[in-house]
N, C-alpha and C positions, 0 to 999 in steps of 0.2 A: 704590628706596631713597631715602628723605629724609637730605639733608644741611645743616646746618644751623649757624651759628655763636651764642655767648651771651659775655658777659660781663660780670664782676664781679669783686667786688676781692677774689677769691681763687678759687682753681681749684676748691674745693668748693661755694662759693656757684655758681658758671657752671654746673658739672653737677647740682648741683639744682635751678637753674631748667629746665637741657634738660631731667630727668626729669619736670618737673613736665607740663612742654607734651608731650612727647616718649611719655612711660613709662620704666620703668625698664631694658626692651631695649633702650639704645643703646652704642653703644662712643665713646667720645673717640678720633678717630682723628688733633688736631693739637693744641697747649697753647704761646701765647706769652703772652710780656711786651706790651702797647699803652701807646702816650701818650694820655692826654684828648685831643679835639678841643675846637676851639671858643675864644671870646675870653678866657675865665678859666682855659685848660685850663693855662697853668700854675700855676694853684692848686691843682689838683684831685692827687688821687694816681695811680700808674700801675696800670694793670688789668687782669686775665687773659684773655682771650681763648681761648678752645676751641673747635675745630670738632667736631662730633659727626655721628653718622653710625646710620641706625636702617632697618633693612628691613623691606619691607610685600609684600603676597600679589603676583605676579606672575601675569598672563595668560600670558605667554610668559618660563617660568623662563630659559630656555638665553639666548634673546636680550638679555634685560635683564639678567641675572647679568654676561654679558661687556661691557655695556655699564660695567655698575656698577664691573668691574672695571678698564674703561681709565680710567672717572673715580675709580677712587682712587690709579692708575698718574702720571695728574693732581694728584689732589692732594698726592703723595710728591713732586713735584719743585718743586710751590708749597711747599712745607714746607722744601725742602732749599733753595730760592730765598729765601724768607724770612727764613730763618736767617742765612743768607749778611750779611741787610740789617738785619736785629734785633739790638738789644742783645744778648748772651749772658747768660745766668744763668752765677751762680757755678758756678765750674766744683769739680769734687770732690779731695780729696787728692791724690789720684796725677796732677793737672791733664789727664785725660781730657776726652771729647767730653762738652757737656753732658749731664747727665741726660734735661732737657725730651726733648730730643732722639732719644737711648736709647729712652723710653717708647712715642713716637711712631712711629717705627719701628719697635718691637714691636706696636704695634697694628695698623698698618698690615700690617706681614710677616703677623700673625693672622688679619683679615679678607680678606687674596692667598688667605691657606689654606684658609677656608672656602669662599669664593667657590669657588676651584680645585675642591675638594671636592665643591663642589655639583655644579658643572659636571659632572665626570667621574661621580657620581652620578646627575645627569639624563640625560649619554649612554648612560651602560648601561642605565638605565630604558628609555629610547625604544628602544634595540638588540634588548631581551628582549621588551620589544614586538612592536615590526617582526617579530623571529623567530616569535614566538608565534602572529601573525596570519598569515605564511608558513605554519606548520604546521598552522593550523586552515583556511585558505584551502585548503591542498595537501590535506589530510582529509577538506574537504568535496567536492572536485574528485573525488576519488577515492571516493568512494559514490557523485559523481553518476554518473560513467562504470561503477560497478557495476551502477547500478541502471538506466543505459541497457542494458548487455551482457544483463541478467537480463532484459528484456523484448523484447529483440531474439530472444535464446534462446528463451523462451516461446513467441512468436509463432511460430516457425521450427517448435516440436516440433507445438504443437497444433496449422499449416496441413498438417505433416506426418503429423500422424493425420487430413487429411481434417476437420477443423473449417472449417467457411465461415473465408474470410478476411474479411466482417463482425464476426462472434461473435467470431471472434482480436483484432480490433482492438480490439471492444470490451472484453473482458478487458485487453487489455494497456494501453487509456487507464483503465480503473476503475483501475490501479497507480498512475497518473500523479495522479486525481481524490485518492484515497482514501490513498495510503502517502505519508508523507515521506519527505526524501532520508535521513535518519537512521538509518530501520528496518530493522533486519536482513534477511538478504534471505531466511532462513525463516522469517520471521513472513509478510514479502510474498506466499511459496509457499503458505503458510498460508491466509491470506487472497483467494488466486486458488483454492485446493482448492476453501476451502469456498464461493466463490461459485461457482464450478461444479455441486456439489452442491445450493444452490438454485436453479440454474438449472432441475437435473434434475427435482426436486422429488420428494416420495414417490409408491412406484411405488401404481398402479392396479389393484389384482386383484380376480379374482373373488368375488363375497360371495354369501351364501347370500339365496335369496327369505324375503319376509316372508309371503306368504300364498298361499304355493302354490312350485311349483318357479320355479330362476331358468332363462331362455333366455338361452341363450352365441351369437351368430351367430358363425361366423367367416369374414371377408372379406380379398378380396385377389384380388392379379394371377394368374394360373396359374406355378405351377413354383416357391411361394417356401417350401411346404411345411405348408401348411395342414391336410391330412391328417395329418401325424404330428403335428404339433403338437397339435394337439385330441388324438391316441389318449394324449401323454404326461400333458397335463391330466385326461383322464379316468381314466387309469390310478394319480396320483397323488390322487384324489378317491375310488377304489372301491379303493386297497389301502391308503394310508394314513389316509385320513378315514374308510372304508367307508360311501361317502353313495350314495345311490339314483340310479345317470345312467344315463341313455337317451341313442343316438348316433342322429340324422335324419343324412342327407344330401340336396342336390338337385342334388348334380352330378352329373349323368343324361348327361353329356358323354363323363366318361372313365369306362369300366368297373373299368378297374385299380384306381380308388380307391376306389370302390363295394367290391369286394374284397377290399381293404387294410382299411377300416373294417369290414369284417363282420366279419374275421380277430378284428381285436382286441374288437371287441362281443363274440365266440364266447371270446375268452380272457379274459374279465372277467365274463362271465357277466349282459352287460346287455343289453337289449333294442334292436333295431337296425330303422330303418325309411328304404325309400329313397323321397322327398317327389318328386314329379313336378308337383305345382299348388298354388299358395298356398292353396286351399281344403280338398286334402288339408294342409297343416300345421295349418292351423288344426282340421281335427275329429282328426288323430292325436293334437296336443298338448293337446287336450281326456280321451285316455285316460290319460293319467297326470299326473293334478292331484297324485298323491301323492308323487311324484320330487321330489329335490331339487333336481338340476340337470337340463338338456335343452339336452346342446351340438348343434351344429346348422354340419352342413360346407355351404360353399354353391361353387358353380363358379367356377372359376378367368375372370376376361376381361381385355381391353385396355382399358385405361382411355380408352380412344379410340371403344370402341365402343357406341355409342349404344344398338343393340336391344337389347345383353343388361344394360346400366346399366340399362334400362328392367325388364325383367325382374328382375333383383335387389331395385328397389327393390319391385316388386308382392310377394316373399317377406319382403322384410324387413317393409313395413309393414301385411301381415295381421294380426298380432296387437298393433298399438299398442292399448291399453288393454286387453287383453286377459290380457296377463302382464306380468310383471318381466321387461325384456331387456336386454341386454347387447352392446357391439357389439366385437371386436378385428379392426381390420386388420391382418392378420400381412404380414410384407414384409421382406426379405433384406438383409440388411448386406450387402451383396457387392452392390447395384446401385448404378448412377450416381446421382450427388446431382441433378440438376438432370429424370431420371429417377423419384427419388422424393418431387421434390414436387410432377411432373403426377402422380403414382397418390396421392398425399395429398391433392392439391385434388380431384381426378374424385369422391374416396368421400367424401368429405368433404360432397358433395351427398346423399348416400344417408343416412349414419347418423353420430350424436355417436359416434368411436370411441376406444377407446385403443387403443395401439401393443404389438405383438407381434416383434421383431426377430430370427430365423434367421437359422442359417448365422455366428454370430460365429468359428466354427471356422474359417470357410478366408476368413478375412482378419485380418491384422493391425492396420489402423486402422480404430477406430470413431465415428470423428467426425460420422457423419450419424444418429447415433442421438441427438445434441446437439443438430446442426443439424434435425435432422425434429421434436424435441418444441419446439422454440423456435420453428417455423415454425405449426407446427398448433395447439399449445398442448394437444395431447392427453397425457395422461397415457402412461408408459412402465410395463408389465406384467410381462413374461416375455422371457426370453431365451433360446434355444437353440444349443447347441453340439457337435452332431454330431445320429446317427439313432439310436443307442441309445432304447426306449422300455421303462420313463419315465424313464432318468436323466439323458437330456444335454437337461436343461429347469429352469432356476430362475427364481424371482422375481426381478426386475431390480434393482440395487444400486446406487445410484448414489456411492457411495463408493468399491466397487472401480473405476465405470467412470470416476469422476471422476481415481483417481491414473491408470490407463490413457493418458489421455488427456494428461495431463504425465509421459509418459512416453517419451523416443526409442524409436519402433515398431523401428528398427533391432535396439538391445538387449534386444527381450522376446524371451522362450521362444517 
């Protein structure tokens, strides 16, 4: 606040010179009588004297307001001091306190007010503040610890369906990478689904040959169900598609599945032929260039063991260039994870395959169906869920398996 004094030989000329220098916001907040100074001053006439009084922008409303106001608390008792010492102006009829005086004191009492005004103005500004920033500080606090609990959750459900706890982590830091503290947390769900679902990617199925029939191998450990697998594939190919399949096998090991597969070549009404030497596959699947498909059961081994890896591979790669082939490792949801990425690495020398996953019926977390396409990078095909043939066999979804899998395995059917 500027304060300021002027004078001239009438109290309108003084506050039109302060408007002049000043502007016209100022308030008179003191009005006396003066004598001339100086050697001729008693020549001269006496002269009005006014203090004025004009406020300007504040860095720090609250501090300099109270400052302002103990200096006009100041300049009330320089006034009421003065007065004491000053000639009086005429005083009025009823011989009251000067007018001067009266006025001054109204101006003063006016600028207490506003000042006050201000004041209590600025405290509650700064209060609603302070509150406001409480509530949105205590707002933000509380999404954060949401979206900490919602990823703690996650993490727990999907190491609980058997997801590597790598692939958990890494889901649960993409939340961290990719979502604000803001986002609801079923958009977050949202956005963990669907990048699960590209994790999965689209499944890999069977497709028909371009210039001749297509060859199906199917490989794998012994016992994970290889045999029915292949009869519900081919049974969904010769009763729903009605395409031309012939069943080989060369698993000359176990009779029973030899068997089993003729059973159903004998109820399908398709040609059945048991492979003993990669030379015999190659001139049998030379007699039927007309087929559409040619699945092909091969023997169960340890992925440990050398002679018969060796073996497979002499059946598998007879007919490179020869046909269109096709390779599925089929392999059990129900085996150990760290179990099935020695049989994923061992075939993985043999043939580019995609994945065939049995048995999702007698377990309820399937998290290495996650973990096994994310490791190999093979494509995910078919799925099996029971021995029914052909119905407990579908193409693999990775939508349904993706909610599965943020799903507590406790609470499923």
């Amino acid at each position: 606040m500027v304060i300021k004094k002027y004078q001239a030989k009438t109290e309108e000329e003084a506050v039109e010179a302060a408007k002049k220098e000043l502007g016209d916001d100022i308030t008179v907040i003191h009005s006396r009588n003066v004598k001339p100074k100086g050697f001729f001053a008693f020549l001269k006439k006496m002269q009005v004297e006014i203090t004025v009084a004009k406020e300007e922008e504040m860095d720090r409303p609250q501090n300099t307001a109270k400052e302002t106001l103990a200096q006009v608390n100041r300049l009330r008792e320089k006034a009421e001091k003065e007065n004491t010492e000053a000639p009086l102006p005429e005083r009025s009829e009823n011989n009251t306190e000067p007018k001067v005086d009266a006025a001054v004191e109204a101006k003063l009492e006016n600028i207490q007010n506003l000042l006050e005004q201000k004041l209590s103005r600025h405290s509650e500004e700064e209060k609603e503040k302070k509150t406001a920033k409480a509530a949105a500080d205590t707002q933000d606090d509380d999404k954060r610890r949401e979206l900490m609990e919602f990823r703690r959750l996650l993490y727990n459900t999907l190491v609980e369906n058997e997801v590597s706890e790598r692939v958990a982590n890494e889901l649960v830091d993409d939340i961290e990478q990719n979502c604000p503290d803001d986002m609801q947390m079923e958009h977050v769900l949202s956005h963990i689904y669907q990048k699960i679902i590209l994790k999965f990617g689209r499944p890999g199925l069977i497709s028909p040959g371009e210039k001749g029939p297509k060859v199906v191998f199917f490989i794998g450990p012994t016992g994970v169900g290889k045999t029915t697998t292949l009869a519900k594939i081919a049974s969904k190919m010769r009763l729903a598609q009605n395409k031309r399949v012939v069943l080989f096998t060369t698993d000359t090991y176990r009779i029973s599945a030899t068997d089993q597969l003729k059973t159903y070549a004998g109820i399908l009404g398709t040609p059945f032929h048991i492979i003993y030497t990669p030379e015999e596959l190659e001139e049998t699947y030379a007699k039927y260039r007309d087929a559409d498909y040619i699945l092909i059961d091969t023997a169960g081994h340890s992925h440990n063991n050398v002679e018969q890896k060796k073996d497979m591979s002499e059946f598998i790669s007879v007919l490179d260039g020869k046909a269109e082939c096709e390779y599925y490792l089929v392999v059990s949801a129900t085996t150990k994870y760290k179990d099935l990425l020695a049989i994923a690495d061992a075939y993985k020398e043999l043939a580019d395959y995609r994945l065939i996953f049995t048995k999702l019926d007698e377990t309820e977390e399937c998290g290495n169906l996650l973990n096994l396409k994310l490791h190999t990078g093979a494509s995910l095909s078919y799925v099996t869920n029971g021995q029914n043939v052909p119905d407990d066999i579908e193409e693999f979804n990775p939508q349904a398996m993706a909610r599965g899998l943020l799903t507590d395995p406790s609470s499923q059917e």
